[in-house]
Biopython code that builds the backbone (N, CA, C, O; Angstrom):
import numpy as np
from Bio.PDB.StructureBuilder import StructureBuilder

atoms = [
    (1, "UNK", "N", (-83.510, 28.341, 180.735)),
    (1, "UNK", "CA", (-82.713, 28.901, 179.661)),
    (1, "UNK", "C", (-82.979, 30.399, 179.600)),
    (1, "UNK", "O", (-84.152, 30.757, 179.484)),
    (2, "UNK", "N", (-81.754, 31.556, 179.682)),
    (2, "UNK", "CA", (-81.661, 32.884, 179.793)),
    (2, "UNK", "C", (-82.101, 33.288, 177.843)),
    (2, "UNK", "O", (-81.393, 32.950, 176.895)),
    (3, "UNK", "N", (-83.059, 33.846, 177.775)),
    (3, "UNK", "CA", (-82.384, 34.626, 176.567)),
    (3, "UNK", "C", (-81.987, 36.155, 176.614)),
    (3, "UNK", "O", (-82.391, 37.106, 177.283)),
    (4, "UNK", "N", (-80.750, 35.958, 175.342)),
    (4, "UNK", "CA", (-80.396, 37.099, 175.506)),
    (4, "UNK", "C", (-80.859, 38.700, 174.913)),
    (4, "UNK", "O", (-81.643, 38.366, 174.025)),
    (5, "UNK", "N", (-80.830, 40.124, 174.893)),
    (5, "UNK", "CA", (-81.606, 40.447, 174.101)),
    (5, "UNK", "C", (-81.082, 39.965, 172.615)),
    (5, "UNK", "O", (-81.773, 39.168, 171.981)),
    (6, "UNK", "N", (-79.513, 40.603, 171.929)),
    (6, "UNK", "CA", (-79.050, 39.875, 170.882)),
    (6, "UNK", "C", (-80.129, 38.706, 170.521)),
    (6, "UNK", "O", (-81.294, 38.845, 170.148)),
    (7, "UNK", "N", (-79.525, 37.738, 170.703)),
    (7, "UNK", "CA", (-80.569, 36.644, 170.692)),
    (7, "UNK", "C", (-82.403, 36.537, 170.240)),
    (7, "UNK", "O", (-82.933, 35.978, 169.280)),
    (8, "UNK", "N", (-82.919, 37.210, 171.220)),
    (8, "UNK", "CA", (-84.449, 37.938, 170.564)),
    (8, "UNK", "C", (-84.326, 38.888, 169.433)),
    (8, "UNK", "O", (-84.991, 38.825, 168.399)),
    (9, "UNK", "N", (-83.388, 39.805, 169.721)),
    (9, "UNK", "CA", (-83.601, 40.734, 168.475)),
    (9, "UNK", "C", (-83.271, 39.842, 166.781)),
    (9, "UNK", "O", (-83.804, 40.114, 165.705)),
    (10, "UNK", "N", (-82.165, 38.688, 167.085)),
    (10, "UNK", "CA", (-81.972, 37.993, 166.121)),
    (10, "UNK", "C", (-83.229, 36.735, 165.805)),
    (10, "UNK", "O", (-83.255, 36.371, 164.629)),
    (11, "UNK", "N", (-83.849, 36.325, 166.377)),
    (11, "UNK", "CA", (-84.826, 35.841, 166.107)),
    (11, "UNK", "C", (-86.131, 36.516, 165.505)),
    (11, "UNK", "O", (-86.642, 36.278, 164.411)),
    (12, "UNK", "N", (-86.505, 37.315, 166.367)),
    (12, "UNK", "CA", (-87.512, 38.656, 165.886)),
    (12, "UNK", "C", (-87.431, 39.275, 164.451)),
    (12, "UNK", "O", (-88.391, 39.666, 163.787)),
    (13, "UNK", "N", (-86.082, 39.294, 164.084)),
    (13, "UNK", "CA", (-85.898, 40.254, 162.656)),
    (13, "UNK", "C", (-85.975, 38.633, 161.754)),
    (13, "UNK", "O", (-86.676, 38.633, 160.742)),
    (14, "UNK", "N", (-85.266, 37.324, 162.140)),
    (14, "UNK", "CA", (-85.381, 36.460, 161.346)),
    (14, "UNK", "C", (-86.974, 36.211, 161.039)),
    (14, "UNK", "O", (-87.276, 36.534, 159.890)),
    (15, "UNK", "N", (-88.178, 35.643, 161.928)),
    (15, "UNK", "CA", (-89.320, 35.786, 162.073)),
    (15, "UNK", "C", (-89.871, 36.983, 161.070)),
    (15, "UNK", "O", (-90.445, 36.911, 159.983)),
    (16, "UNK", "N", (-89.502, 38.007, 161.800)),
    (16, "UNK", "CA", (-90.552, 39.123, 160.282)),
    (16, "UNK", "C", (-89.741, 38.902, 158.938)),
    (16, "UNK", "O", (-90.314, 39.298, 157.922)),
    (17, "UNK", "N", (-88.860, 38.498, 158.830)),
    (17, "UNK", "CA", (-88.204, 38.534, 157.661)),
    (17, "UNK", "C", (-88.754, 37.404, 156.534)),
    (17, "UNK", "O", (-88.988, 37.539, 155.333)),
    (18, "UNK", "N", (-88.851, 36.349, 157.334)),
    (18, "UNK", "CA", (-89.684, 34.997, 157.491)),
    (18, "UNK", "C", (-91.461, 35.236, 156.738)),
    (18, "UNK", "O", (-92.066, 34.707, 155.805)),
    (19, "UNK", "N", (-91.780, 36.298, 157.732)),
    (19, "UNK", "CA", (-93.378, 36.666, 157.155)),
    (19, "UNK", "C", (-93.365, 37.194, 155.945)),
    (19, "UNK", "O", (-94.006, 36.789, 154.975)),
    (20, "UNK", "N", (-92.367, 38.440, 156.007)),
    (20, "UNK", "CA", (-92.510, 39.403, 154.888)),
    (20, "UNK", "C", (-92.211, 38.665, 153.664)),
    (20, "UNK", "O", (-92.924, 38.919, 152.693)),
    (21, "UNK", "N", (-91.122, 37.644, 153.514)),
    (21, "UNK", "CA", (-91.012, 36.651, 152.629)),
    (21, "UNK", "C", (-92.366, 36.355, 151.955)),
    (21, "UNK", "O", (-92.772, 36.612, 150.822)),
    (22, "UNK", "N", (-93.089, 35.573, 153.281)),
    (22, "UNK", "CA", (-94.175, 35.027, 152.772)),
    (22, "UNK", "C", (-95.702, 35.731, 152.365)),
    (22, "UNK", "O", (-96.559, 35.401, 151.544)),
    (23, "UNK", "N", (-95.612, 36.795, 153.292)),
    (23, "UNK", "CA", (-96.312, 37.842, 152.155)),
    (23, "UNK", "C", (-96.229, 38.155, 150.779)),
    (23, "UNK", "O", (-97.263, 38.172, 150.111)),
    (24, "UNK", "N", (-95.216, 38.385, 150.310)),
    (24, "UNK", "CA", (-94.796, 39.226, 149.316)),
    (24, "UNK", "C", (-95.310, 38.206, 147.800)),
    (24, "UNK", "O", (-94.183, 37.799, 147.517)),
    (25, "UNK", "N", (-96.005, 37.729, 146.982)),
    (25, "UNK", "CA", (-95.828, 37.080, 145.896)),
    (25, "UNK", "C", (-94.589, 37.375, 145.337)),
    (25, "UNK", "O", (-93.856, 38.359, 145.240)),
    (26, "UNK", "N", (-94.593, 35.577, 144.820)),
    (26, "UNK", "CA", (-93.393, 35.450, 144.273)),
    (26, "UNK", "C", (-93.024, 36.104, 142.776)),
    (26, "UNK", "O", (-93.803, 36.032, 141.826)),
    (27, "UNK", "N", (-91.590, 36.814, 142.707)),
    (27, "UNK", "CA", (-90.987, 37.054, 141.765)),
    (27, "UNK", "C", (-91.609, 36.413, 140.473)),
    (27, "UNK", "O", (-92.286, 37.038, 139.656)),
    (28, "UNK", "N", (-91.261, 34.975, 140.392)),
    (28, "UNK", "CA", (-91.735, 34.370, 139.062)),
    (28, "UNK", "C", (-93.003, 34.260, 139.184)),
    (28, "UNK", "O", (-93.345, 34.911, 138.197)),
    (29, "UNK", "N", (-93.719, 34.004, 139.545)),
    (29, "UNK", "CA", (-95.124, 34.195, 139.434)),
    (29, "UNK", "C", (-95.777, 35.509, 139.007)),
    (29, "UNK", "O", (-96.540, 35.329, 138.058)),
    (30, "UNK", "N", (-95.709, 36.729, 139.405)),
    (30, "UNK", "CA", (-96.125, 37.884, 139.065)),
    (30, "UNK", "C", (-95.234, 38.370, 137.754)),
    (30, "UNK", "O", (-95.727, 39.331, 137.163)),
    (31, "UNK", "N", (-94.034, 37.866, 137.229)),
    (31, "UNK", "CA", (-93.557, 38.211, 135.922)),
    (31, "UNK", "C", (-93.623, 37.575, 134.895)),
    (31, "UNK", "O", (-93.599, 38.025, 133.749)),
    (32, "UNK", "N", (-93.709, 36.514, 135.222)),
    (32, "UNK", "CA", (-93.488, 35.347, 134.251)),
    (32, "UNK", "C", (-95.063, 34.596, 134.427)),
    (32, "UNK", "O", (-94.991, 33.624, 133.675)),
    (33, "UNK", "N", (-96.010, 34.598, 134.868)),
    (33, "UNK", "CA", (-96.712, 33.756, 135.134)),
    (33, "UNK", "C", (-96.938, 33.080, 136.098)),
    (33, "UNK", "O", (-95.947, 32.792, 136.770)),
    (34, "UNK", "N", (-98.407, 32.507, 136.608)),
    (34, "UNK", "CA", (-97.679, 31.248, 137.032)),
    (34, "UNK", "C", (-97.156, 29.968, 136.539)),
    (34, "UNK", "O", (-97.250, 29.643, 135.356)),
    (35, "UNK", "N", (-96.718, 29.390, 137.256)),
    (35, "UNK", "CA", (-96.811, 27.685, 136.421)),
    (35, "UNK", "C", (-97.547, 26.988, 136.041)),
    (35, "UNK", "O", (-97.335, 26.121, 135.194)),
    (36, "UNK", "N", (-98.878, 27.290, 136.755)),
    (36, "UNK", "CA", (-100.187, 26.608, 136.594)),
    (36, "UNK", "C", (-101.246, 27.165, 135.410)),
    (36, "UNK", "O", (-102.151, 26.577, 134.819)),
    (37, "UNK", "N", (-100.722, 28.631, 135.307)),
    (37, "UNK", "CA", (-101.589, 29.093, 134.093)),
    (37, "UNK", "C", (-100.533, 28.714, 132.682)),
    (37, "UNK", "O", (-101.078, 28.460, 131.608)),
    (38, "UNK", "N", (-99.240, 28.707, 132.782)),
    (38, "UNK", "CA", (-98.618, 28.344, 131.865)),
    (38, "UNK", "C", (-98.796, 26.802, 131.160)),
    (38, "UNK", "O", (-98.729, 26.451, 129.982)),
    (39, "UNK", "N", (-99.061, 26.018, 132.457)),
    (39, "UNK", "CA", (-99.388, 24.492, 132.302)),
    (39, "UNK", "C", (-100.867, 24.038, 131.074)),
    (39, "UNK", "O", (-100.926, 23.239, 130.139)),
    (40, "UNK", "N", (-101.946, 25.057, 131.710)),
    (40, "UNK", "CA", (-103.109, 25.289, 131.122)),
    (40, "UNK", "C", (-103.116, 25.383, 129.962)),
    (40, "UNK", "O", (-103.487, 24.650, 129.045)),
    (41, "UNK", "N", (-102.441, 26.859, 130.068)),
    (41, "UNK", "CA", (-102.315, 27.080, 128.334)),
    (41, "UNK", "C", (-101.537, 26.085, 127.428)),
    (41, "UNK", "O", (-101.445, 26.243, 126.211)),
    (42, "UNK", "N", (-101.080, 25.228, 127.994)),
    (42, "UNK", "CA", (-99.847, 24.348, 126.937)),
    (42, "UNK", "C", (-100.886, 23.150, 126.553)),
    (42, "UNK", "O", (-101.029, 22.535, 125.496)),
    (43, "UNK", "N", (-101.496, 23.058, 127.688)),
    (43, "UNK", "CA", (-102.696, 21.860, 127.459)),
    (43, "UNK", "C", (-103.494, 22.003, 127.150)),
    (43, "UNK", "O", (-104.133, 21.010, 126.802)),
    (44, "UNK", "N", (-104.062, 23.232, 127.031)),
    (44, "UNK", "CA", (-105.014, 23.433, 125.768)),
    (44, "UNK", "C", (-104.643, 23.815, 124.391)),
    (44, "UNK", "O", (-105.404, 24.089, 123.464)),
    (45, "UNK", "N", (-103.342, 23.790, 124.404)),
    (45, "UNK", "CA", (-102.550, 24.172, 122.731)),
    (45, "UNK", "C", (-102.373, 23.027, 122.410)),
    (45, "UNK", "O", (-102.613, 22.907, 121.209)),
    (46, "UNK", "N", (-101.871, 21.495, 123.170)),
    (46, "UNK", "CA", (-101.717, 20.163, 122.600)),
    (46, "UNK", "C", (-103.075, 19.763, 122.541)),
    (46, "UNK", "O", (-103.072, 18.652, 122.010)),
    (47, "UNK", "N", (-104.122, 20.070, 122.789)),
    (47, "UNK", "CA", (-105.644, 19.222, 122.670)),
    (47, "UNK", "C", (-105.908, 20.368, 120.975)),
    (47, "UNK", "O", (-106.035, 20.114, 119.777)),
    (48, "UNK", "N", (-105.885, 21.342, 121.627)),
    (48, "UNK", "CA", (-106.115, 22.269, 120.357)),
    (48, "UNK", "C", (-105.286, 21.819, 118.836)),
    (48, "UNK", "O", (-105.834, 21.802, 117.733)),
    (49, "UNK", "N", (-104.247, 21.568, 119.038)),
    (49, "UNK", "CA", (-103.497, 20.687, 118.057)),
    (49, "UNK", "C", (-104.054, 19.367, 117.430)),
    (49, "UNK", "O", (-104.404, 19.225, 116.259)),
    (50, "UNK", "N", (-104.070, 18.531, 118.310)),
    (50, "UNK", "CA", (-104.865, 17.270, 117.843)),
    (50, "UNK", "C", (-106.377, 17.641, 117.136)),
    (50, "UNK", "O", (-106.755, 17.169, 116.064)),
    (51, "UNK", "N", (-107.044, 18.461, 117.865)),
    (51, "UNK", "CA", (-108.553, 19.397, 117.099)),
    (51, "UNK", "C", (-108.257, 19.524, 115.841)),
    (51, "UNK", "O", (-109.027, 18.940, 115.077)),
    (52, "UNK", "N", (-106.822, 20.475, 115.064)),
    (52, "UNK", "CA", (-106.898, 20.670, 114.242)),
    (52, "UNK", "C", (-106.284, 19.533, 113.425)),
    (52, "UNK", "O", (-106.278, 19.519, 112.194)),
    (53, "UNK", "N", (-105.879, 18.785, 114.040)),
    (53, "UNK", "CA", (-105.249, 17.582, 113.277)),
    (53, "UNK", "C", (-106.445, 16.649, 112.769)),
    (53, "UNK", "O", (-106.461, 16.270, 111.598)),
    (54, "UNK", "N", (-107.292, 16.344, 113.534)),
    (54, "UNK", "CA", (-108.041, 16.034, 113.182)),
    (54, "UNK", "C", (-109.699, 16.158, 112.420)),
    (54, "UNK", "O", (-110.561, 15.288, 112.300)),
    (55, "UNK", "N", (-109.698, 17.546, 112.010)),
    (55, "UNK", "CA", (-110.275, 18.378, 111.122)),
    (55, "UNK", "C", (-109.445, 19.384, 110.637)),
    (55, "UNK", "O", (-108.900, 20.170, 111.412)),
    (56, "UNK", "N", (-109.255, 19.454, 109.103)),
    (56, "UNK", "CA", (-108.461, 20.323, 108.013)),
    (56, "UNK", "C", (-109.365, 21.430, 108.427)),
    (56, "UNK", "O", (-108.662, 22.303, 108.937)),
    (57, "UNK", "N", (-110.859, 21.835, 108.427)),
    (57, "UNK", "CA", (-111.994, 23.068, 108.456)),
    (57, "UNK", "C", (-111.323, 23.755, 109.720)),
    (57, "UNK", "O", (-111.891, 24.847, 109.698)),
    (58, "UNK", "N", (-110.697, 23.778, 110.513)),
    (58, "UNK", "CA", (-110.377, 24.236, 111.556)),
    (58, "UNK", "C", (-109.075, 25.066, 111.147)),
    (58, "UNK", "O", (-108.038, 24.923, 111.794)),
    (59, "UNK", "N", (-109.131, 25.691, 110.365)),
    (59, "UNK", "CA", (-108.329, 26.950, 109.859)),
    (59, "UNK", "C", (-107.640, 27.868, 110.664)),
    (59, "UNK", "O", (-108.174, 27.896, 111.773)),
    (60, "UNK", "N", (-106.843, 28.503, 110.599)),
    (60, "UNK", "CA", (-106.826, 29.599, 111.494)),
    (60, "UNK", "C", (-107.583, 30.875, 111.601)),
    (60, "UNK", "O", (-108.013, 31.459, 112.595)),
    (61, "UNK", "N", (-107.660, 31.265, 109.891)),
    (61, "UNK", "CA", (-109.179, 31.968, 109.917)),
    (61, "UNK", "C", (-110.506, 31.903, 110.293)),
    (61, "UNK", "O", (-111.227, 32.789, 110.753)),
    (62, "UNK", "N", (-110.857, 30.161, 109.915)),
    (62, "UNK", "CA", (-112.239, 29.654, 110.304)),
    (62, "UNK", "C", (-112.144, 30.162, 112.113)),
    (62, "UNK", "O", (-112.858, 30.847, 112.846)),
    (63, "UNK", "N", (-111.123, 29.554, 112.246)),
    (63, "UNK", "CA", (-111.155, 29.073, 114.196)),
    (63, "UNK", "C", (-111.511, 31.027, 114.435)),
    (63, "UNK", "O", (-112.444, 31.360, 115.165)),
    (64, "UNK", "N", (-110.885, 31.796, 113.926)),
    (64, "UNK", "CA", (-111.088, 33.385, 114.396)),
    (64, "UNK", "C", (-112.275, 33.698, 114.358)),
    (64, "UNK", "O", (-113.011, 33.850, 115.333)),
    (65, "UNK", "N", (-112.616, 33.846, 112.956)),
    (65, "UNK", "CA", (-113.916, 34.059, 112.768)),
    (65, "UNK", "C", (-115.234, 33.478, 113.609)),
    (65, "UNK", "O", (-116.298, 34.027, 113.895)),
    (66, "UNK", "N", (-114.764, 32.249, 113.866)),
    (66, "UNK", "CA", (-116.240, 31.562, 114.588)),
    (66, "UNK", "C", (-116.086, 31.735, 115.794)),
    (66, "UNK", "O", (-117.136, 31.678, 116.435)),
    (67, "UNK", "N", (-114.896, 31.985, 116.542)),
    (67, "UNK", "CA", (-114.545, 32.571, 118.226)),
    (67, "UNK", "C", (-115.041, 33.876, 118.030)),
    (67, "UNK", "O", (-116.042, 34.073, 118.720)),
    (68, "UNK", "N", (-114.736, 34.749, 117.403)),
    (68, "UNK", "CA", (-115.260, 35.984, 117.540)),
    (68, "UNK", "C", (-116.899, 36.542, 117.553)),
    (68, "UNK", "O", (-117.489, 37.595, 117.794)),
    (69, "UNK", "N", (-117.278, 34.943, 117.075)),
    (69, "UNK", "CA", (-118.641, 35.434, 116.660)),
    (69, "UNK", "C", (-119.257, 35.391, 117.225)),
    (69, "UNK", "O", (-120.277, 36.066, 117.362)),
    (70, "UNK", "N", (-118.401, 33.628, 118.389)),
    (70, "UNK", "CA", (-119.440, 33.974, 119.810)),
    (70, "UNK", "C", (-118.826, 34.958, 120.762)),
    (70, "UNK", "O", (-119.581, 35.061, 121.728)),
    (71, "UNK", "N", (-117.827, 35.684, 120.884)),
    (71, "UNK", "CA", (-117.533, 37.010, 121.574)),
    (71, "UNK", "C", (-116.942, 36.464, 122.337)),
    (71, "UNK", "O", (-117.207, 36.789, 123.494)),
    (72, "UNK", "N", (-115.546, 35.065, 122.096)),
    (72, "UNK", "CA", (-114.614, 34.583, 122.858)),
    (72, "UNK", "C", (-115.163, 34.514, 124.627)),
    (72, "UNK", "O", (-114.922, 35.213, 125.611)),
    (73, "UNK", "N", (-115.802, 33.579, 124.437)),
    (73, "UNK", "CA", (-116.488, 33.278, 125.636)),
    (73, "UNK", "C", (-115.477, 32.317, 126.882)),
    (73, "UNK", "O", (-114.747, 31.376, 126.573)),
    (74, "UNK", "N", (-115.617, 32.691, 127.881)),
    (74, "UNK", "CA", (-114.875, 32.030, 129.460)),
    (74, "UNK", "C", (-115.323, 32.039, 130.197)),
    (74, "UNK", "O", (-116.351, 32.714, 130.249)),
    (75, "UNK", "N", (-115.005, 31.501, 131.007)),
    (75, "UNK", "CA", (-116.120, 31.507, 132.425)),
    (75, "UNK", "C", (-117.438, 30.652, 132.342)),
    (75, "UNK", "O", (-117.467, 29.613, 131.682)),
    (76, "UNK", "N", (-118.198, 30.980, 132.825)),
    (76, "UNK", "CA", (-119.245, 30.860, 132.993)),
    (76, "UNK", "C", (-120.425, 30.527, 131.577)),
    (76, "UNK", "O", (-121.200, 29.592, 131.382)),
    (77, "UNK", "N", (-120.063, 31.939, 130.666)),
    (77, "UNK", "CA", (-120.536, 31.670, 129.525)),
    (77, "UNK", "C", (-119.908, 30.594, 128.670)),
    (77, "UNK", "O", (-120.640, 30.234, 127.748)),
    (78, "UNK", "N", (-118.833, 30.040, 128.738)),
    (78, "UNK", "CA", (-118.286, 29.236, 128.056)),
    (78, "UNK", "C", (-118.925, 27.338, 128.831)),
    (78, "UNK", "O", (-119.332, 26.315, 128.280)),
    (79, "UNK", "N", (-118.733, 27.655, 130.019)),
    (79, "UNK", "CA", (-119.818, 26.502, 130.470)),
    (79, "UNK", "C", (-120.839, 25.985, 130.214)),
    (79, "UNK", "O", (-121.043, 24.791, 129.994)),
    (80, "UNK", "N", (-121.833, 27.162, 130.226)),
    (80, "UNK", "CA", (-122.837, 27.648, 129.219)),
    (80, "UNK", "C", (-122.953, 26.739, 128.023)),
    (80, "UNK", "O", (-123.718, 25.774, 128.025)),
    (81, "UNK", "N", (-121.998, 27.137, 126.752)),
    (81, "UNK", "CA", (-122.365, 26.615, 125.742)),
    (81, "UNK", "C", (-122.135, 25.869, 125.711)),
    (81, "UNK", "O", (-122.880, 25.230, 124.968)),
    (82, "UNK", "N", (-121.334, 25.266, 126.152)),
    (82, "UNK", "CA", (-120.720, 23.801, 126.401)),
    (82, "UNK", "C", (-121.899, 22.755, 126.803)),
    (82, "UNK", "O", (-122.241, 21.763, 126.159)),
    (83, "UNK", "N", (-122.429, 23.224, 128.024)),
    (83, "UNK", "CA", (-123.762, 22.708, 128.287)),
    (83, "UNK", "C", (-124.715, 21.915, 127.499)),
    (83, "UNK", "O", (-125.073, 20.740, 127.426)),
    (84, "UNK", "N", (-125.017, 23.204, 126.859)),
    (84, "UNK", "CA", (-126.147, 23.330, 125.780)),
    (84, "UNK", "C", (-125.481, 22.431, 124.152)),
    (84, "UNK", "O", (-126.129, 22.194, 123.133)),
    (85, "UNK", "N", (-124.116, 22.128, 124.418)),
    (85, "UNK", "CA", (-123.672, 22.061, 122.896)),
    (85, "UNK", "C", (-124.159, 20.257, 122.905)),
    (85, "UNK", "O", (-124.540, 19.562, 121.964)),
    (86, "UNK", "N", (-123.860, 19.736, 125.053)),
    (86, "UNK", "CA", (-124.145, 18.432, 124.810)),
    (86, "UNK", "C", (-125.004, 17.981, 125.358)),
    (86, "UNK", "O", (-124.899, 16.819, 125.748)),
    (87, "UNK", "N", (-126.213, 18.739, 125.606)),
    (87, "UNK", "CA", (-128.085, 18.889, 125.567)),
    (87, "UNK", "C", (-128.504, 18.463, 123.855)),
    (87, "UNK", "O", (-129.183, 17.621, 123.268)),
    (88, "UNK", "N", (-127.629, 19.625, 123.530)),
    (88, "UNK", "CA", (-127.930, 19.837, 121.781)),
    (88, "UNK", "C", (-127.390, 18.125, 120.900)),
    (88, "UNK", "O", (-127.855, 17.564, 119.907)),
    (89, "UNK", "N", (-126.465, 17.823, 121.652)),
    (89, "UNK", "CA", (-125.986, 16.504, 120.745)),
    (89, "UNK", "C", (-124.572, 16.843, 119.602)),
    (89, "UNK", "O", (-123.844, 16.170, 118.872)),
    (90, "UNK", "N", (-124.777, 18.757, 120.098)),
    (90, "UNK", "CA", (-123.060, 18.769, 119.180)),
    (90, "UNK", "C", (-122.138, 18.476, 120.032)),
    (90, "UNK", "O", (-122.012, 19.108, 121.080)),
    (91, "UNK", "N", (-121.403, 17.518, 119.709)),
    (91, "UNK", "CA", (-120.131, 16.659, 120.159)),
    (91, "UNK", "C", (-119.993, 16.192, 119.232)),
    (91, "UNK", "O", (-120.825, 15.696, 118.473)),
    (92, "UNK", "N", (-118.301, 16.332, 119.106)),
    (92, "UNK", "CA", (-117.438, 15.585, 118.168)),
    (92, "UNK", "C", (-116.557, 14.868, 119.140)),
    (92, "UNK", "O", (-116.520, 15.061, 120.355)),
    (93, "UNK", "N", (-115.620, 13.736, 118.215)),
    (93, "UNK", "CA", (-114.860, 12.701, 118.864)),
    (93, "UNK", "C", (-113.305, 13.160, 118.277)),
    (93, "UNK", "O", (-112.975, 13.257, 117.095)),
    (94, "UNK", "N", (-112.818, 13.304, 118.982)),
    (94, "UNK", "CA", (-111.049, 13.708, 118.762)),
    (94, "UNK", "C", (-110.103, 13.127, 119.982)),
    (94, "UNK", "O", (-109.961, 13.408, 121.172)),
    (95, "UNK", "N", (-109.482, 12.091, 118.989)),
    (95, "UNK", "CA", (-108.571, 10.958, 119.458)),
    (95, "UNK", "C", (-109.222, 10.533, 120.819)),
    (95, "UNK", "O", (-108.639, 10.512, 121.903)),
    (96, "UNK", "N", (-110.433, 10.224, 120.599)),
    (96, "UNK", "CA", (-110.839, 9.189, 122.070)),
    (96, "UNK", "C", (-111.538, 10.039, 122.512)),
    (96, "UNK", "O", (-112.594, 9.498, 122.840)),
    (97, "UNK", "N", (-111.570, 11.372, 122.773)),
    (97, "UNK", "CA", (-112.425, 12.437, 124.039)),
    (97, "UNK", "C", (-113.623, 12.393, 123.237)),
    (97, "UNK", "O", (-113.527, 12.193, 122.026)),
    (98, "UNK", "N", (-114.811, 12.572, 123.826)),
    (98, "UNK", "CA", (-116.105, 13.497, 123.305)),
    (98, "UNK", "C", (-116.167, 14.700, 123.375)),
    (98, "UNK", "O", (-117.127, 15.000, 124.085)),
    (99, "UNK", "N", (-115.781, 15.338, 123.105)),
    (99, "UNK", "CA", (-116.308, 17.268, 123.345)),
    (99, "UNK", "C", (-117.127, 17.612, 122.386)),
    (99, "UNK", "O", (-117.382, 17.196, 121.256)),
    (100, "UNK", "N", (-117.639, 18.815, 123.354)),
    (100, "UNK", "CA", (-118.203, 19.731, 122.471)),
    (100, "UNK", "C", (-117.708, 20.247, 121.714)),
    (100, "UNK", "O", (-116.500, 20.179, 121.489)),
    (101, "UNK", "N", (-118.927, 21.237, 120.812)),
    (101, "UNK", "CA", (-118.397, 21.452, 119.396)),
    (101, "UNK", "C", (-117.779, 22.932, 119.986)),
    (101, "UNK", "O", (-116.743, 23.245, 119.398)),
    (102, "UNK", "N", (-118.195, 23.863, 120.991)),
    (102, "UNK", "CA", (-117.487, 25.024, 121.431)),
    (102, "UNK", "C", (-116.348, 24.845, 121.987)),
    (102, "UNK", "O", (-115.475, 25.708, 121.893)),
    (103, "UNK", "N", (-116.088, 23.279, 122.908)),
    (103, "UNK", "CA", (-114.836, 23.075, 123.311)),
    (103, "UNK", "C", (-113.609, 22.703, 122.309)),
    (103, "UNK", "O", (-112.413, 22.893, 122.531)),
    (104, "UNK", "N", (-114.099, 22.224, 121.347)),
    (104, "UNK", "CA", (-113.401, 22.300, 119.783)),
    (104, "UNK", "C", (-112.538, 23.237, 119.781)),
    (104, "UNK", "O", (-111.322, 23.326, 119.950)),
    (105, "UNK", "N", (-113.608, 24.097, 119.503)),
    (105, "UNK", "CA", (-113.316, 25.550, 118.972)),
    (105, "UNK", "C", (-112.367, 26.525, 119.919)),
    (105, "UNK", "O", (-111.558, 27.375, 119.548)),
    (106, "UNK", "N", (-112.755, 26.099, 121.350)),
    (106, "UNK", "CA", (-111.950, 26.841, 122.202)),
    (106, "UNK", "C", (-110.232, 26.236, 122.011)),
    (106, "UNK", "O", (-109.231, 26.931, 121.834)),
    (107, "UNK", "N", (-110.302, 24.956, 122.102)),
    (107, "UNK", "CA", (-108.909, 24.376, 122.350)),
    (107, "UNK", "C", (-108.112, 24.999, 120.730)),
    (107, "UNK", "O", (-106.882, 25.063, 120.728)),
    (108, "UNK", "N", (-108.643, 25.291, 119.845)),
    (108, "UNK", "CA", (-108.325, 25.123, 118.278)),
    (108, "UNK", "C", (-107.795, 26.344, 118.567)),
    (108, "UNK", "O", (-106.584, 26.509, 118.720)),
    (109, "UNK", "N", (-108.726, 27.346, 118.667)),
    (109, "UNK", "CA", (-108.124, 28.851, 119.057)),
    (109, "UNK", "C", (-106.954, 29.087, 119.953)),
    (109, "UNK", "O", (-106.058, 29.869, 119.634)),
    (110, "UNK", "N", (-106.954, 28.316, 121.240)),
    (110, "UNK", "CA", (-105.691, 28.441, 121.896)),
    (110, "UNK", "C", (-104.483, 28.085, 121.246)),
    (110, "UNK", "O", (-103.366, 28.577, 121.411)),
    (111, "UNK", "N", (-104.860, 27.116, 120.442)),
    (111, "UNK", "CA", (-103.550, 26.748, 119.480)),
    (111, "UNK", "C", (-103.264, 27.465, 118.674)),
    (111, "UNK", "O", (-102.063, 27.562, 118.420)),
    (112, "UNK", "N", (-104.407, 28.429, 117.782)),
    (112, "UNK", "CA", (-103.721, 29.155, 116.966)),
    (112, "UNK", "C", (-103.600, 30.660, 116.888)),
    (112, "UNK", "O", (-103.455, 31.452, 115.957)),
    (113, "UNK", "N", (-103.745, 30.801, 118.591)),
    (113, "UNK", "CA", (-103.429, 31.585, 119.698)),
    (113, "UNK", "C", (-104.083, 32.760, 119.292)),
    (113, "UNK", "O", (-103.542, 33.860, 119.172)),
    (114, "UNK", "N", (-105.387, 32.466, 119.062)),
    (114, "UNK", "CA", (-106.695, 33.486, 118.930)),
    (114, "UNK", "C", (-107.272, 33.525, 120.040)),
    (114, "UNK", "O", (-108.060, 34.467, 120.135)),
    (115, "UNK", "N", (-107.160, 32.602, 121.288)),
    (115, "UNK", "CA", (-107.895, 32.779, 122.139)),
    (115, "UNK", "C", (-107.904, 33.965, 123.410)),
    (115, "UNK", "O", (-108.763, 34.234, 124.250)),
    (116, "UNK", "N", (-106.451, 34.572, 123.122)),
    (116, "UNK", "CA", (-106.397, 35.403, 124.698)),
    (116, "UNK", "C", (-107.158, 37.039, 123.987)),
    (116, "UNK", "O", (-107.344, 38.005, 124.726)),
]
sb = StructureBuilder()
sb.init_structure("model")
sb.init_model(0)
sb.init_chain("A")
sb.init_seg("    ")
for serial, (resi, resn, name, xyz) in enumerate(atoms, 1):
    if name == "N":
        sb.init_residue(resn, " ", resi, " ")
    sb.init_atom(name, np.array(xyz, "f"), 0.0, 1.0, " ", f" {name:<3s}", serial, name[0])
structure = sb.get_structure()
């Protein structure tokens, strides 16, 4: 089978066109989010919901005040207390889960969108 140049040059530009595509992050992702951090956040606003549904003390003030106090912790430090909250024996029960008493607090805040 002959190729022609046409032919290569049309393959060649399809090919980088192909890469550069796949280089480039996507449109919706870099403007909008991704889907996966959007997913996150929704699922920690419906757990955070049920949190406050199931304790009235979970205020929107209370929830600020006591996130702020530990200095809105993530990562690592938020593992952290989490740790220590069920070393410590603070765990509460909300609709079936055990969590901690910081994971409470974290999901409560995302809901009443103190957390970012």
């Amino acid at each position: 089978m002959k190729l022609s140049r046409r032919g290569f040059a049309a393959g060649a530009g399809a090919l980088l066109a192909g890469g550069a595509a796949l280089a480039l992050p996507p449109v919706r992702r870099t403007l909008c989010g991704s889907p996966e951090q959007r997913y996150r956040e929704d699922a920690m606003a419906s757990l955070g919901r049920a949190c406050v549904r199931c304790d009235p003390a979970l205020s929107r003030d209370a929830v600020r005040a006591d996130w702020h106090a530990l200095g809105r912790p993530d990562g690592e430090r938020l593992a952290a207390l989490v740790a220590a909250d069920f070393a410590g024996g603070r765990i509460r029960q909300i609709d079936g889960w055990l969590l901690a008493s910081t994971e409470v607090l974290a999901f409560a805040a995302a809901y009443h969108g103190v957390a970012a």
